[in-house]
MILO-809277 format. One record per residue: residue in three letters; x, y, z of N, C-alpha, C, O in turn; residue number from 1. Coordinates in steps of 0.001 Angstrom, whole numbers, plus 500000, padded with zeros to 6 digits. Example, Ala and Ser with C-alpha at 12.3 -4.5 7.8 and 13.67 -1.06 7.14 Angstrom:
2
+-----+--------+--------+--------+--------+--------+--------+--------+--------+--------+--------+--------+--------+-----+
|   r |    n.X |    n.Y |    n.Z |   ca.X |   ca.Y |   ca.Z |    c.X |    c.Y |    c.Z |    o.X |    o.Y |    o.Z |   k |
+-----+--------+--------+--------+--------+--------+--------+--------+--------+--------+--------+--------+--------+-----+
| Ala | 513190 | 494310 | 507800 | 512300 | 495500 | 507800 | 513200 | 496700 | 507800 | 514236 | 496681 | 508465 |   1 |
| Ser | 512850 | 497750 | 507080 | 513670 | 498940 | 507140 | 512900 | 500030 | 507870 | 513409 | 501138 | 508039 |   2 |
+-----+--------+--------+--------+--------+--------+--------+--------+--------+--------+--------+--------+--------+-----+
END
This chain:
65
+-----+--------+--------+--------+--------+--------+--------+--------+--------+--------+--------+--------+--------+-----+
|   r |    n.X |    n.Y |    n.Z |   ca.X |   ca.Y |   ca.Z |    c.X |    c.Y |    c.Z |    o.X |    o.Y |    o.Z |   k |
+-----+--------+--------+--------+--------+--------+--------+--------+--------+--------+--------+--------+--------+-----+
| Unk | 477697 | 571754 | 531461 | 477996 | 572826 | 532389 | 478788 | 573905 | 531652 | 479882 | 573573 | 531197 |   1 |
| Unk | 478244 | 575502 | 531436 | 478926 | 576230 | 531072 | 480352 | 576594 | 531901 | 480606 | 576317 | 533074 |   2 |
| Unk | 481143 | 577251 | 530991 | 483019 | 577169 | 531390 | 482437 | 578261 | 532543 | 482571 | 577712 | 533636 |   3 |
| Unk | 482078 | 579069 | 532641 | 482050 | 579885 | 533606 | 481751 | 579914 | 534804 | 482352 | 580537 | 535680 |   4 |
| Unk | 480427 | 578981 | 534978 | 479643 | 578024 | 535914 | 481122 | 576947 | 536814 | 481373 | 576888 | 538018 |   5 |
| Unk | 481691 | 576380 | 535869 | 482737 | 575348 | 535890 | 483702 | 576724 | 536294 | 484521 | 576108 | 535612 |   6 |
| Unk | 484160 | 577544 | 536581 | 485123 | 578073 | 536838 | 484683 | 578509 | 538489 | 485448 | 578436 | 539450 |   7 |
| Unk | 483764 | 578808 | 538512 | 483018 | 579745 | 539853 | 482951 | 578512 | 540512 | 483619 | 578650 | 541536 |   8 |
| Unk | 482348 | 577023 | 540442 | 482755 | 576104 | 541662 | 484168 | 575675 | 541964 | 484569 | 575231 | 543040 |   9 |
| Unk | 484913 | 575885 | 540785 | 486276 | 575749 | 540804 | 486959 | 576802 | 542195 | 487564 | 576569 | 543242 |  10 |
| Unk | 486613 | 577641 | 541708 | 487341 | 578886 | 542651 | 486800 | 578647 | 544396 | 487501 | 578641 | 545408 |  11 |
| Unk | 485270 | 578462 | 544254 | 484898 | 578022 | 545346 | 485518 | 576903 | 545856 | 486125 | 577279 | 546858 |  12 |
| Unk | 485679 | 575726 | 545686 | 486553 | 574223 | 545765 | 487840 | 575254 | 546745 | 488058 | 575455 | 547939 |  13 |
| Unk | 488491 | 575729 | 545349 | 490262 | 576279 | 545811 | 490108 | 576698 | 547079 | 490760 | 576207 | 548001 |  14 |
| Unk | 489078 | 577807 | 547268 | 489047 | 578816 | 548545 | 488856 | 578073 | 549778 | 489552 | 578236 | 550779 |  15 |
| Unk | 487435 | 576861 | 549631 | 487180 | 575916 | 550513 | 488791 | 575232 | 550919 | 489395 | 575654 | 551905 |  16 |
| Unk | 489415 | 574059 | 549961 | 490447 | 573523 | 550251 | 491746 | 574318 | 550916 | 492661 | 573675 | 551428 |  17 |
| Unk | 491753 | 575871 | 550862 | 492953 | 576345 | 551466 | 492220 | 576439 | 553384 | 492762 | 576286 | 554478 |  18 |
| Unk | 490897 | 576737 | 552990 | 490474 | 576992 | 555029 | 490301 | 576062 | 555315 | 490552 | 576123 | 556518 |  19 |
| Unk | 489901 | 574674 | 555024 | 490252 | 573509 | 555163 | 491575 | 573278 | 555931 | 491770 | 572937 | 557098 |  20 |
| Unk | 492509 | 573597 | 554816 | 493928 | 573254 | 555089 | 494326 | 573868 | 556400 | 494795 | 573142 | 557277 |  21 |
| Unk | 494211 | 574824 | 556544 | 494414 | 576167 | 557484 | 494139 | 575444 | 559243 | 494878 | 575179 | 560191 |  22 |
| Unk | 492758 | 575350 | 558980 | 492010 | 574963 | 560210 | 492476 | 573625 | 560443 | 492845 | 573348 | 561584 |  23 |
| Unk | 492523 | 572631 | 559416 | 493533 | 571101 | 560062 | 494615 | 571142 | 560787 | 494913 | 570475 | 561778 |  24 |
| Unk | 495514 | 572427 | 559927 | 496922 | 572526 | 560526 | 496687 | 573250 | 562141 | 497477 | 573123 | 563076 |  25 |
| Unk | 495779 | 573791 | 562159 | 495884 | 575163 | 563369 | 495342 | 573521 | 564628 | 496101 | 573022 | 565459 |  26 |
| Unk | 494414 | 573230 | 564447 | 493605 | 571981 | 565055 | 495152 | 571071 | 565656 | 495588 | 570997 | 566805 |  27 |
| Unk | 495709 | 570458 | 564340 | 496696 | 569745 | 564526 | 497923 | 570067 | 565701 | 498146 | 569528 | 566786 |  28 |
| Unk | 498494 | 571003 | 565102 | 499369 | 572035 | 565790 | 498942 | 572487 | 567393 | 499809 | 572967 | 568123 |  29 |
| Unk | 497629 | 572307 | 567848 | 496748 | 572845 | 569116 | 496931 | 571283 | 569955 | 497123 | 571052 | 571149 |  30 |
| Unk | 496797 | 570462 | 568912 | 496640 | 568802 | 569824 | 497908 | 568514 | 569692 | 498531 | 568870 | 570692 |  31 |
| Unk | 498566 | 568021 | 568885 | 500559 | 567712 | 569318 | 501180 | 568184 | 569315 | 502277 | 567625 | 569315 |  32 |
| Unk | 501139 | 569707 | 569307 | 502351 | 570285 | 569768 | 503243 | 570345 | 568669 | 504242 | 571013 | 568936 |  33 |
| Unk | 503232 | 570072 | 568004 | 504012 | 569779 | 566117 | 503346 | 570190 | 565346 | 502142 | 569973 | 565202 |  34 |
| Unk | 504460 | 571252 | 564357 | 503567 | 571559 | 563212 | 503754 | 571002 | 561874 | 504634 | 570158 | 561708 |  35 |
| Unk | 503102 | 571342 | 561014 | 502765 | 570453 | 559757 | 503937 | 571240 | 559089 | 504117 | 572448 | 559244 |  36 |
| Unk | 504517 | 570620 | 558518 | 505818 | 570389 | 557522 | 505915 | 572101 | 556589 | 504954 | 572488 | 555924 |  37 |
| Unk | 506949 | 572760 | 556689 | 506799 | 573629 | 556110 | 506231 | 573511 | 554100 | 505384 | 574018 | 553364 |  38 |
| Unk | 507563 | 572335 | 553998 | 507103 | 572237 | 552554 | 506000 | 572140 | 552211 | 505615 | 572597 | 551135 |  39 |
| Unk | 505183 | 571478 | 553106 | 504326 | 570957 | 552648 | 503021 | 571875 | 552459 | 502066 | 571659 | 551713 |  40 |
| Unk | 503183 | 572706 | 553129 | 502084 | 574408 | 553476 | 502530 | 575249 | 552398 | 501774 | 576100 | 551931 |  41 |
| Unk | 503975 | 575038 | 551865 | 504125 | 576421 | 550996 | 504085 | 575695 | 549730 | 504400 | 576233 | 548668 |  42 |
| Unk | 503637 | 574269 | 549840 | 503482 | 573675 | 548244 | 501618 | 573623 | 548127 | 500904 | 573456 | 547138 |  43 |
| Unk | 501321 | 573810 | 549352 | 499882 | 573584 | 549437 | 499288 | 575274 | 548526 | 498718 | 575402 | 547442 |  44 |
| Unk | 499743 | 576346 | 549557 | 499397 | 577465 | 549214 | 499733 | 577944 | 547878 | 498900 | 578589 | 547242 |  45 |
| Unk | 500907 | 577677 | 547391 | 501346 | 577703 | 546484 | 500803 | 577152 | 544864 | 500672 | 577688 | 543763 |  46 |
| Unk | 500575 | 575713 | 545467 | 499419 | 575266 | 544022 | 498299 | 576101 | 544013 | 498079 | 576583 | 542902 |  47 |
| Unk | 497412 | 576470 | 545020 | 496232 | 577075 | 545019 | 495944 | 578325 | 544513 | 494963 | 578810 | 543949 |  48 |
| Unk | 497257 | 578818 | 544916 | 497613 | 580454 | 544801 | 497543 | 580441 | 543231 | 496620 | 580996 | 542637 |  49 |
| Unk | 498593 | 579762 | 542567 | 498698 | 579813 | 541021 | 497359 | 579013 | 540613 | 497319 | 579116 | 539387 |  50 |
| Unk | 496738 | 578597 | 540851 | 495266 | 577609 | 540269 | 494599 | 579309 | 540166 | 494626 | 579699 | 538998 |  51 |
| Unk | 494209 | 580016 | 540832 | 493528 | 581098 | 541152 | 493652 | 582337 | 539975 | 492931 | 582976 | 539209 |  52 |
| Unk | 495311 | 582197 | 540446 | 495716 | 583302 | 539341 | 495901 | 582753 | 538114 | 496695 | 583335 | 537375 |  53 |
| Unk | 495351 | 581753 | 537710 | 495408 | 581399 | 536385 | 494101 | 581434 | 535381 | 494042 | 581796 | 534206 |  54 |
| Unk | 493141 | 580963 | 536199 | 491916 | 581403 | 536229 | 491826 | 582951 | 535963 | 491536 | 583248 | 534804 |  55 |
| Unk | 492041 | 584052 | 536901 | 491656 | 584723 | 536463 | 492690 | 585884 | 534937 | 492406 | 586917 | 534332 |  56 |
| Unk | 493843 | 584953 | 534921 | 494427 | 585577 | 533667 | 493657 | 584641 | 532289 | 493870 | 585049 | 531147 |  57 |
| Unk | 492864 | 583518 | 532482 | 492323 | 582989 | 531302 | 491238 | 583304 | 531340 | 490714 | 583192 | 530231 |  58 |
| Unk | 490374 | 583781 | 532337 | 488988 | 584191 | 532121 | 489249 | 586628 | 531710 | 488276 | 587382 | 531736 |  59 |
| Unk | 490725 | 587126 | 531421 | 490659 | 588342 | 530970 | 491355 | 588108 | 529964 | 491646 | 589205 | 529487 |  60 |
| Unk | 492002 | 586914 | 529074 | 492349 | 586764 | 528180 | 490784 | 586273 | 527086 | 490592 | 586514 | 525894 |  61 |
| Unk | 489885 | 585524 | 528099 | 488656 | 585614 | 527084 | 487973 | 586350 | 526824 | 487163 | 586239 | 525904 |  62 |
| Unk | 488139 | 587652 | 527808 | 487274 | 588750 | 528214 | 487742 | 589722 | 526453 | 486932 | 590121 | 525617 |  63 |
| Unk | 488883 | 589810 | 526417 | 489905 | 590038 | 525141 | 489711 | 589603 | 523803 | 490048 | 590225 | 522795 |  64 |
| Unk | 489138 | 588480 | 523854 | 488767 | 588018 | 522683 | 487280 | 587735 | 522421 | 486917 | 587301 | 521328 |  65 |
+-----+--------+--------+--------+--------+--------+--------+--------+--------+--------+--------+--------+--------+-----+
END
């Protein structure tokens, strides 16, 4: 599998797993009345966020070379 190929399902995966996340919590939050743990949303968004932006600072650092 070319790196690039491997990067574009990657990004797709990330984007999937954050509306995923999103829609469990909103679902969750609609049926008990309780919401999902702050930490746990701003460690969620947070890994994803930097997975993303890392990607695209290593795919303009190859662009560079």
């Amino acid at each position: 599998m070319k790196q690039g190929t491997f990067m574009k399902i990657l990004i797709i995966l990330c984007i999937a797993a954050v509306i995923l996340y999103t829609i469990t919590a909103i679902v969750f939050q609609y049926k008990t009345g309780s919401e999902l743990s702050m930490q746990l949303t701003i460690g969620w968004f947070g890994f994803f966020g930097v997975e993303l932006i890392n990607m695209v600072y290593l795919k303009k650092e190859k662009m560079k070379n």
